[in-house]
C-alpha positions as CSV (number, residue, x, y, z in Angstrom):
1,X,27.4,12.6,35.1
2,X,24.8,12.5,32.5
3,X,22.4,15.6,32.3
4,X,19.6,13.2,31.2
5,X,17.0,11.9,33.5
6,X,16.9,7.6,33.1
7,X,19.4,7.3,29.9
8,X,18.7,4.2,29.6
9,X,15.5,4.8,28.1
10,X,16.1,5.9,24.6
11,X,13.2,8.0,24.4
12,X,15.0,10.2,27.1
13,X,17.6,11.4,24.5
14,X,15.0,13.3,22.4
15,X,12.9,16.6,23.3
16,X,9.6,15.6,24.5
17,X,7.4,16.7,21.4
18,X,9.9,14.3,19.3
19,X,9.8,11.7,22.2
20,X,5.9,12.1,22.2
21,X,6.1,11.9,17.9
22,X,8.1,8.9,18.0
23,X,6.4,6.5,21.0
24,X,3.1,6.9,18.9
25,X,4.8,6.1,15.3
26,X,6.3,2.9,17.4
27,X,2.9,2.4,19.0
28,X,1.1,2.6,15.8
29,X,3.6,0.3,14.4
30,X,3.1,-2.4,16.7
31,X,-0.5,-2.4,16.5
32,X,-0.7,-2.2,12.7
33,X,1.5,-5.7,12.7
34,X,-0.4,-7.3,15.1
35,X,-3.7,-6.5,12.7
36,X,-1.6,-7.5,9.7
37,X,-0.7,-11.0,11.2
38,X,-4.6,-10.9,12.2
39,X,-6.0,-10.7,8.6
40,X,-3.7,-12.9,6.9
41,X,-4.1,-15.6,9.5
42,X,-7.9,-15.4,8.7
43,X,-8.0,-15.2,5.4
44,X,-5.8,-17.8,4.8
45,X,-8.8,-20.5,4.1
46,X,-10.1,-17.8,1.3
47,X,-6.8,-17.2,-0.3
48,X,-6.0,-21.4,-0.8
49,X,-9.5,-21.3,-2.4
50,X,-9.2,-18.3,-4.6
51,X,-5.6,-20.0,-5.4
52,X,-7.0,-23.2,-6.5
53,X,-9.1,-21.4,-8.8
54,X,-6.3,-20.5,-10.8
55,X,-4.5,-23.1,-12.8
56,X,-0.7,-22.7,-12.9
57,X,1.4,-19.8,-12.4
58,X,0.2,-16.9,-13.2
59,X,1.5,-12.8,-12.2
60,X,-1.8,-12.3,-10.8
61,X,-1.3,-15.4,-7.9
62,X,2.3,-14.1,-7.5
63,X,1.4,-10.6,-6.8
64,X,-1.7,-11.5,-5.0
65,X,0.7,-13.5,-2.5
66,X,3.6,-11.0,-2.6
67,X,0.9,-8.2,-1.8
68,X,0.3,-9.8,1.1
69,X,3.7,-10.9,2.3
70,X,5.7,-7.4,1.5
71,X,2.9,-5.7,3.6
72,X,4.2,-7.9,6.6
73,X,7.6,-7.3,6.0
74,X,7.2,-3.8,5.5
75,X,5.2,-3.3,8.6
76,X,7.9,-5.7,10.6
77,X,10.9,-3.9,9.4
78,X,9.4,-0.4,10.5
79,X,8.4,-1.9,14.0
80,X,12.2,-3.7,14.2
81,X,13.3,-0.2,13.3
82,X,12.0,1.5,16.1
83,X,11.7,-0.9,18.9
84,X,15.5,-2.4,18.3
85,X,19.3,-0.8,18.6
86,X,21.2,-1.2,15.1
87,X,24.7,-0.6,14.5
88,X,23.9,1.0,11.4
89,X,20.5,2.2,10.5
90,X,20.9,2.6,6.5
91,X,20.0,-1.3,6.1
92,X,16.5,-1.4,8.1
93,X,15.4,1.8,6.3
94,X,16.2,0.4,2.9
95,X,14.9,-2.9,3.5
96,X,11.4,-1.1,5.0
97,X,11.6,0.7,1.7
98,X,12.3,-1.9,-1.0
99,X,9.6,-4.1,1.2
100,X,6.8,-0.9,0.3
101,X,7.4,-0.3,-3.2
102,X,7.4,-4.4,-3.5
103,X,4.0,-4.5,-1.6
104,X,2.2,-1.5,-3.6
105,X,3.4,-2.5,-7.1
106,X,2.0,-6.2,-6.1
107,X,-1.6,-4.5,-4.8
108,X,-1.4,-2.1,-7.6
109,X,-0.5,-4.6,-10.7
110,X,-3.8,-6.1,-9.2
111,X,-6.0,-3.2,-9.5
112,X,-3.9,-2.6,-13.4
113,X,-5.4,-6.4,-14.2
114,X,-9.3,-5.2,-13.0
115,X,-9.0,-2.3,-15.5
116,X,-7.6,-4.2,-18.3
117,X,-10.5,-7.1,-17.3
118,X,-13.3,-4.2,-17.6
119,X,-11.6,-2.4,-20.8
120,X,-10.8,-5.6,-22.5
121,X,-12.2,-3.8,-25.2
122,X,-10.4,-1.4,-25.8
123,X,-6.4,-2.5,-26.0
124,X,-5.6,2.1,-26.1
125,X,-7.1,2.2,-22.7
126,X,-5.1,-1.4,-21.5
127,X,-2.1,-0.2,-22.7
128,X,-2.7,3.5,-21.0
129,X,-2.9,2.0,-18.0
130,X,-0.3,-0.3,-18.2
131,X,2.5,2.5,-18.9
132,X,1.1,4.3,-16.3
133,X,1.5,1.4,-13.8
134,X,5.0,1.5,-14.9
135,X,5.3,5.5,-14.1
136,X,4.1,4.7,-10.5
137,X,6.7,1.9,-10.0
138,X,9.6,4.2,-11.2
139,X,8.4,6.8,-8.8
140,X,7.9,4.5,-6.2
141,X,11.5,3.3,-6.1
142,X,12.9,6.9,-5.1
143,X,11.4,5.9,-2.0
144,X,14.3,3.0,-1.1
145,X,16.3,5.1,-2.7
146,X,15.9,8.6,-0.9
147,X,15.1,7.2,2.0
148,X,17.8,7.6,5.0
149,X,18.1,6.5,9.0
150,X,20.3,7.9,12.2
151,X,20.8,7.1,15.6
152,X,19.3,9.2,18.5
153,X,22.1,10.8,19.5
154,X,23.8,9.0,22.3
155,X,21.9,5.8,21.6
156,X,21.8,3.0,19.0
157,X,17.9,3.0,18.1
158,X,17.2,4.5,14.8
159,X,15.2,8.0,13.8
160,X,14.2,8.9,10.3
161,X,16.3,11.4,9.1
162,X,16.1,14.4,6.7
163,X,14.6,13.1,3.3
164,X,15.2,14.9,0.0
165,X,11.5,16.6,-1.2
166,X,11.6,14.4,-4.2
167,X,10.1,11.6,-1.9
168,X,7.2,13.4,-2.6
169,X,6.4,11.9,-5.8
170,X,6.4,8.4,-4.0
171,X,3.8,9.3,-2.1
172,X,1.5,11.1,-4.6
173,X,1.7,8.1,-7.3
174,X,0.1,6.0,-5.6
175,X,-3.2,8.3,-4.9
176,X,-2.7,9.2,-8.6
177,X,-2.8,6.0,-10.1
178,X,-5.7,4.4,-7.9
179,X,-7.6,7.3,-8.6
180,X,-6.9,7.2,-12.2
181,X,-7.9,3.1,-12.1
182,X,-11.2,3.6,-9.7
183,X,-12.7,6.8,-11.6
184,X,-12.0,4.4,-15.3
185,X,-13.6,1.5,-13.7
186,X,-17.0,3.2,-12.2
187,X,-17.5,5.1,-15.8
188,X,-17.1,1.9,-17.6
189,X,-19.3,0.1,-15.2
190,X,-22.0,2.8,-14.9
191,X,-22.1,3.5,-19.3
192,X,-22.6,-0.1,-19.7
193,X,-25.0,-0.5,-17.1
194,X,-27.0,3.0,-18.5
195,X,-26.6,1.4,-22.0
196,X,-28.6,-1.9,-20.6
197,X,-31.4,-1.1,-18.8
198,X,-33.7,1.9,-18.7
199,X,-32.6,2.8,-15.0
200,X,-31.2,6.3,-15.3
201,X,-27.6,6.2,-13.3
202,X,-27.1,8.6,-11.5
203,X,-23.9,10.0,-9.0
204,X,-26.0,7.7,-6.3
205,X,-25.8,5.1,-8.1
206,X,-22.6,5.3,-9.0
207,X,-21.5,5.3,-5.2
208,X,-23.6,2.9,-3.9
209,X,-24.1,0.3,-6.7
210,X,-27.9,0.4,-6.8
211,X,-29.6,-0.7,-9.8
212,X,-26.6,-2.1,-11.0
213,X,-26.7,-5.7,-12.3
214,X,-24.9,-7.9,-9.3
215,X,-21.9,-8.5,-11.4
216,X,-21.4,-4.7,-12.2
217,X,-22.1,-3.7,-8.4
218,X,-19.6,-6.6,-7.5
219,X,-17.2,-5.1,-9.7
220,X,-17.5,-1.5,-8.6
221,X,-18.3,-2.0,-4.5
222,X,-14.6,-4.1,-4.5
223,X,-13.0,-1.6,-6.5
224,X,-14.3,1.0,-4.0
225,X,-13.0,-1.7,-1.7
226,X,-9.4,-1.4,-2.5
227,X,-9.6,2.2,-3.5
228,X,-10.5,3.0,0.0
């Protein structure tokens, strides 16, 4: 007879802290989908627009609807993960994977085009950030790659398992190169603003946009946008 209160319930085969840990990831999961499937469905009438704009085929319309459409899947393969009993685990954990480096490569190739648009000046600083677009991809992939699943022990549902520390640099390239791409873009658009008008810009302005020209604040309030 089984030592385990309710075995049927899958959460019953962890310790309670892990149990706790776990119904709050799957939890947090299920509500991030639902606002996911929330915000596409309403921007839709925007996105056709902003799509029409464009003539042809461009990498920018591709990655701004890939963006969109890996962050689904990534968020639906996590909550499938969690919520459904697999056979084998590896192939929902790599799919969840490939889906996130897909989704912030798209997101981030759009920020990498904002920069280039600001700096078209200057083809050292373009091609500065472009390598170093291609430096966050690379490390981005070790996260498909490193990434690995198990079953709960005496179940089929799925649990993260131990990840090698090199993961790490996943995580951080991201903050590294939006940080990199947001800091360029307000000193570009705060020097040419200063060099403009006899406004003195200041770290306030540089924040909240004020005293900007509207085309610099646009520029700077939706990088803080996306940055954020």
């Amino acid at each position: 007879m089984s030592s385990i209160l309710n075995p049927d319930n899958y959460l019953n085969h962890l310790s309670p802290p892990d149990a706790f840990q776990y119904g709050v990831a799957r939890n947090l999961n299920l509500a991030v989908l639902g606002a996911t499937i929330w915000d596409i469905l309403v921007y839709i009438p925007d996105d056709i627009k902003i799509l029409r704009m464009q003539k042809g085929i461009r990498a920018v319309n591709v990655c701004f609807i890939t963006s969109r459409l890996f962050a689904l899947c990534f968020v639906l393969a996590s909550v499938l993960s969690r919520t459904i009993p697999f056979n084998n685990c590896e192939p929902i954990f790599i799919t969840s994977g490939c889906c996130y480096v897909l989704s912030l490569s798209s997101s981030s190739f759009l920020f990498l085009r904002r920069v280039q648009a600001v700096y078209a000046d200057n083809r050292c600083v373009q091609w500065f950030f472009f390598i170093l677009w291609l430096i966050y991809c690379g490390l981005d992939f070790t996260v498909p790659i490193g990434v690995r699943g198990s079953h709960i022990p005496g179940t089929r549902y799925c649990l993260d398992s131990e990840n090698g520390t090199y993961l790490l640099a996943g995580a951080f390239a991201p903050i590294v190169f939006d940080t990199s791409v947001f800091l360029a873009i307000s000193f570009k658009v705060a020097r040419s603003s200063h060099t403009t008008q006899d406004t003195r810009v200041t770290w306030d302005t540089l924040v909240s946009g004020k005293a900007l020209p509207r085309l610099s604040r646009a520029v700077l309030q939706g990088g803080q946008q996306y940055y954020l």
